[in-house]
N, C-alpha and C positions, 0 to 999 in steps of 0.2 A: 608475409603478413597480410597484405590486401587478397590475393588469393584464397587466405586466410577467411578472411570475413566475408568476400563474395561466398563462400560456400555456406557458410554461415547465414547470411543471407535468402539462399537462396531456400534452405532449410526451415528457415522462418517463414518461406511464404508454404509449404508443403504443411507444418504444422497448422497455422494458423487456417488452413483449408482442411483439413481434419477436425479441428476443433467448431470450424462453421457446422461440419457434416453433425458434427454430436449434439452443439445447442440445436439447431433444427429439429434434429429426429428427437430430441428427449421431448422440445416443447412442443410435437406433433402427436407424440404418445401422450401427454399431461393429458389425464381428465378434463373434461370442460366442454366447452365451445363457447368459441369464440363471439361469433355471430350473436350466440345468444346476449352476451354483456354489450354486445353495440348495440342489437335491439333494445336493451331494456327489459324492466319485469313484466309491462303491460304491453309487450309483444306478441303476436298470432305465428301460428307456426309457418304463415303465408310469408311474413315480415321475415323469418330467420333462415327463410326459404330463400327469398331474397336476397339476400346478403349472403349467402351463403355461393348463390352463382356470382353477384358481384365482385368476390372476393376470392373468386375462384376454389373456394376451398373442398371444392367436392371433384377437382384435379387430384390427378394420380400425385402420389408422393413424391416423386423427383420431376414430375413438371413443375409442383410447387418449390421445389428444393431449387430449382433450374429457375424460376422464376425470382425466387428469394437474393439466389446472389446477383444474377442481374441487376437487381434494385442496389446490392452490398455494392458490387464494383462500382457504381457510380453515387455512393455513397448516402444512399438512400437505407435508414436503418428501421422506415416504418413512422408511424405517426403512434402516441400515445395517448390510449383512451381516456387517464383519467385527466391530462392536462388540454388535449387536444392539440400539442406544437409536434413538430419532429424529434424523434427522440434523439437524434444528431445534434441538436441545437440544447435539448435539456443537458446532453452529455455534457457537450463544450461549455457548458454555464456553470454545472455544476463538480467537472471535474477541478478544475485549482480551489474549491472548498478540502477535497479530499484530499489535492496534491498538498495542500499549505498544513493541514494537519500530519499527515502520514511522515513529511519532510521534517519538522519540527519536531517532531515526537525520535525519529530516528537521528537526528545532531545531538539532543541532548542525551539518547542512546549512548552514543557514542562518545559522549564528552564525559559522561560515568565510565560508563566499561571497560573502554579501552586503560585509559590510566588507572584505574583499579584493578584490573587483572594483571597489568605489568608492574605496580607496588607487591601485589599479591604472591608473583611466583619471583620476584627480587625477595621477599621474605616471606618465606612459607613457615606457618606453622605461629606466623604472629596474629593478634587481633586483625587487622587489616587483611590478613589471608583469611581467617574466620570470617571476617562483616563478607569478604567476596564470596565464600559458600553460603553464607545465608541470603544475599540479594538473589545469588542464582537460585537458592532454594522455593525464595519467595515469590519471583516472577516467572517461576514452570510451574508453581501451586495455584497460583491466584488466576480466574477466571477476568477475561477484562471486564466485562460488562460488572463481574460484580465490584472491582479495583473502581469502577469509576463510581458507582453507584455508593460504595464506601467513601470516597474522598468528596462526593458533594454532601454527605450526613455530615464529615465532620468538618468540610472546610467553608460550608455554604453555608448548611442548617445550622449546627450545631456554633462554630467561629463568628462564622458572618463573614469571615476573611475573603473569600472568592462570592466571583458574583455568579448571578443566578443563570445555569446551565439551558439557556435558551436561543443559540444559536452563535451565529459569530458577531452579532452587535446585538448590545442594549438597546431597549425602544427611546433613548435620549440622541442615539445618536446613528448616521446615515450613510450607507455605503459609497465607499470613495470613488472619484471615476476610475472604471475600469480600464485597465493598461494590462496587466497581468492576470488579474484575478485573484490575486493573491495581496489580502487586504493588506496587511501589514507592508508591505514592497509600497504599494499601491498610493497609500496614507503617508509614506515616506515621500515620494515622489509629489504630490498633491499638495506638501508642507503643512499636513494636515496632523497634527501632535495629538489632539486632543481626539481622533478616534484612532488615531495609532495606539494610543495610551488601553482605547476603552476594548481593540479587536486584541491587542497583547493577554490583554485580562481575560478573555473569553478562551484564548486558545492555551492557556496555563493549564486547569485541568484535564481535559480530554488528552493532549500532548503529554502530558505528566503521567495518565493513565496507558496512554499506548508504549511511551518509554518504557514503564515498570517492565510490559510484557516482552521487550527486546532486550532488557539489562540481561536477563535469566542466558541466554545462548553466546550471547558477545562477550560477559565477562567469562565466564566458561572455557570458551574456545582459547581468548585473548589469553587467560592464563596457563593453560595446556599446554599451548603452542610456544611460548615465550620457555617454561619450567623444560620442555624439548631442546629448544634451542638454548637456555642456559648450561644444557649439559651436555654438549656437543662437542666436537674436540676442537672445532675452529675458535669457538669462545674460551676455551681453556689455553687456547693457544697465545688466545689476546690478552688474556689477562696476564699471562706469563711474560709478553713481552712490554709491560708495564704500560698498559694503555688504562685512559684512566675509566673508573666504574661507569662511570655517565655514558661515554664513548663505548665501550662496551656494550651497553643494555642496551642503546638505544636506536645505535648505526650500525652495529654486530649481528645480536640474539633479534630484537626488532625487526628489522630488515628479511630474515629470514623466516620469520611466524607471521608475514604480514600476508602471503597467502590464505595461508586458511581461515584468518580474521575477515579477508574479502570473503571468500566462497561462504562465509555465517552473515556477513552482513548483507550478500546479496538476499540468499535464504529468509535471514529475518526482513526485509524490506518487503520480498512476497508475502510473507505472512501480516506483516502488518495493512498490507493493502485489501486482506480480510478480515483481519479484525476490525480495521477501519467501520463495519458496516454494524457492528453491535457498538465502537464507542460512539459513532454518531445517532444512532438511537437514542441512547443514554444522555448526550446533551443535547439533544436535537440540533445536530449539525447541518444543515444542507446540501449535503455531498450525494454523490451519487451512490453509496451505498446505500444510506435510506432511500434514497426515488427505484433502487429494483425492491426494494422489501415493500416499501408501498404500491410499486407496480403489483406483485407477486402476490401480496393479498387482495390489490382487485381482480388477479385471473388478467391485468394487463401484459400482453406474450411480448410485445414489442421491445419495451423499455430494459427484459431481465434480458433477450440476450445482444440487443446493444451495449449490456453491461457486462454479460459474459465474454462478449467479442472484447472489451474494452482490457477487460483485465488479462484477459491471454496476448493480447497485442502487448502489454506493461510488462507484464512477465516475459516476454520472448528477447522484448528490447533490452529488458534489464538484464536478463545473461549475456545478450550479445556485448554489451559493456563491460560487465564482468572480465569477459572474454580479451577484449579489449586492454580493460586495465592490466590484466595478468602479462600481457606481451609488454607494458613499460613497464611493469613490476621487477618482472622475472624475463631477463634474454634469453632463458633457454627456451620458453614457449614462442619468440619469435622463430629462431631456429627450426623449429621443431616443425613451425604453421609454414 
């Protein structure tokens, strides 16, 4: 198994340097110039001349490329023009905005799904098997942006039930000292109740909205997988030797559909770490998804692919976990590695 992972590993650094080579060269190809948005609009062409040697950008492509990771191994991901901080430092501020949503949104994912699709394929063909085709039906139809855009008309405007979709605290109240970054954790620890109460309320809709979009693949799978292993001949074998239904579904058929429930949960956790970036628009979250779309419409290069870098390092780690979990899951994959 550690053999296992070292290659694994090592995989991951070969990826992750391919994927450096492609954000470079796509936002070397982007239209623009750069020079010119550091100059400014009442810039001479003397001024972006300038900058243009300082910044060496009139180097050959892979001295620039050769010059780029240099600055990447020692962890220099560029400055960003429209904040002026390092885009290293915007990263590390504003990724646990993204992680506390993404994370939240995927447990109550999973605290639907899961037991809904295993009610589901325990009784197919009843109401409760129908509401699981229709949830799945509803969150592979519905667009997030528009799911969120819908639940603040009718739970903001229209209820007044939730509060207004304007980041992760109200203007009554102050962000907790940071420990984690992760408000809620954060406002626990601080013994701070009363913005624990007000970040809880913020992070209801967008989390409610990115869930919807992870119910659709989880119940799905969960129920697939479970209606497989209900009808397998090890669980017919259990039932025959009078084990009881509970024990059956749960330690039996369970146990053996909990594979491919991971390999959907890993799956949806990537994708949610993209959607992320339309539902933080929609309540103006402060996460790093919104700071590359705001980068990306000032023509700021730096910021999109510290962000692109950011999310293929997330994505890489996260199967290597996956990976991971399957060998305590499942002994045959230790065997195997």
């Amino acid at each position: 198994m550690i053999a296992y992972i070292v290659r694994r590993l090592l995989s991951t650094i070969v990826v992750m340097a391919v994927v450096a080579f492609v954000v470079f060269s796509l936002l070397y190809l982007t239209p623009g110039d750069p020079a010119a948005v550091i100059a400014g609009d009442i810039a001479t062409d003397e001024d972006i001349r300038l900058i243009h040697a300082r910044l060496g950008l009139d180097d050959p492509f892979l001295v620039q490329f050769g010059r780029w990771l240099w600055s990447l191994a020692h962890g220099d991901l560029g400055t960003s023009l429209s904040t002026g901080q390092p885009v290293l430092s915007e990263i590390l501020t504003r990724l646990p905005a993204s992680a506390e949503l993404t994370l939240s949104a995927l447990l109550l994912s999973v605290a639907i799904a899961v037991p809904l699709g295993i009610v589901a394929s325990v009784r197919p063909g009843t109401w409760i098997d129908h509401l699981c085709r229709i949830v799945a039906t509803a969150g592979v139809s519905l667009p997030v942006f528009f799911t969120g855009l819908l639940l603040v008309y009718l739970l903001y405007y229209l209820a007044g039930w939730a509060p207004a979709p304007l980041g992760r605290l109200d203007v009554f109240n102050s962000a907790p000292t940071r420990w984690t970054g992760f408000y809620l954790i954060d406002s626990l620890l601080a013994g701070d109740f009363a913005t624990f109460r007000a970040a809880f309320a913020q992070l209801i809709l967008p989390a409610v909205t990115m869930a919807i979009f992870a119910l659709a693949p989880l119940a799905r799978i969960t129920r697939a997988a479970m209606l497989a292993a209900l009808s397998s001949d090890f669980v017919r074998t259990a039932r025959a030797s009078g084990l009881s239904r509970r024990r059956v579904v749960y330690v039996y058929a369970f146990r053996n559909a909990v594979l491919p429930i991971i390999t959907t949960l890993g799956m949806v956790f990537s994708f949610m770490l993209g959607a992320n970036v339309l539902v933080e628009k929609v309540f103006a979250w402060p996460g790093i998804g919104s700071f590359a779309i705001e980068a990306l419409i000032a023509s700021d290069y730096a910021p999109v692919q510290g962000f692109v870098l950011t999310m293929a390092l997330l994505y890489v780690l996260l199967n290597l976990t996956i990976d991971m979990v399957y060998g305590f899951v499942d002994p045959r994959v230790r065997l195997a590695a």
